[in-house]
C-alpha positions, -999 to +999 in steps of 0.1 A: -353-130-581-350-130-544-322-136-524-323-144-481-292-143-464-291-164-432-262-159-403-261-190-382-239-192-351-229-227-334-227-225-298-188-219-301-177-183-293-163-169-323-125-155-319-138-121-312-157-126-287-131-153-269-104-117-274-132-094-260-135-118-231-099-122-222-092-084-228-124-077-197-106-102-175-071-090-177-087-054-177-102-064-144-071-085-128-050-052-136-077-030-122-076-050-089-038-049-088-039-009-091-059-007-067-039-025-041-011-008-051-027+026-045-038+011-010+000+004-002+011+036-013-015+056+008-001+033+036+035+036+030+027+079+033+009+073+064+041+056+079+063+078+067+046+107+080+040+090+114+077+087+116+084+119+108+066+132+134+080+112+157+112+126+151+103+160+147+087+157+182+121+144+196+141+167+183+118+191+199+118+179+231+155+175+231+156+211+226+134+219+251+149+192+279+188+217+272+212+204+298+185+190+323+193+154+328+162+145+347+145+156+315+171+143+292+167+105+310+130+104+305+133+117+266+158+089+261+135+061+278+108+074+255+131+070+227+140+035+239+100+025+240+091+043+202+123+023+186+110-008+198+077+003+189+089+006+155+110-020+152+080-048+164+060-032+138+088-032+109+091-069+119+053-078+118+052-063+081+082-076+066+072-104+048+095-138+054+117-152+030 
């Protein structure tokens, strides 16, 4: 007695392969999201540490300018320029409502 077994597949996908499928495309839609989020985060650190040292170097001038006012008038006209400097970019990355 002999017996063949045949498998035939249609040209549909079977329900495995249409879960596999999905599964790699989510997989890959999260992957890219990740990403971008790292990217944001490693920006976010490299604002916050540029304004940190922008104070830091402030509060180190102001320390060094004591009672002189010639000194203490150019610190605060420096000041004037970085806050706008900060605010224009604050601006230019807020996104609108």
């Amino acid at each position: 007695m002999r017996l063949d077994v045949y498998h035939h597949f249609d040209d549909n996908k079977d329900l495995l392969t249409q879960i596999l499928e999905k599964l790699n495309t989510m997989e890959t839609k999260i992957m890219a999201l990740l990403d971008d989020v790292v990217t944001k985060v490693t920006e976010l650190d490299t604002v916050e540490d540029s304004v940190v040292a922008l104070l830091t170097d402030i509060k180190a001038k102001l320390d060094a300018a004591g009672t002189d006012q010639t000194k203490l008038a150019a610190l605060s006209a420096e000041i004037d320029r970085q806050k706008q400097k900060l605010a224009d970019a604050v601006t230019a990355n807020t996104p609108s409502a």
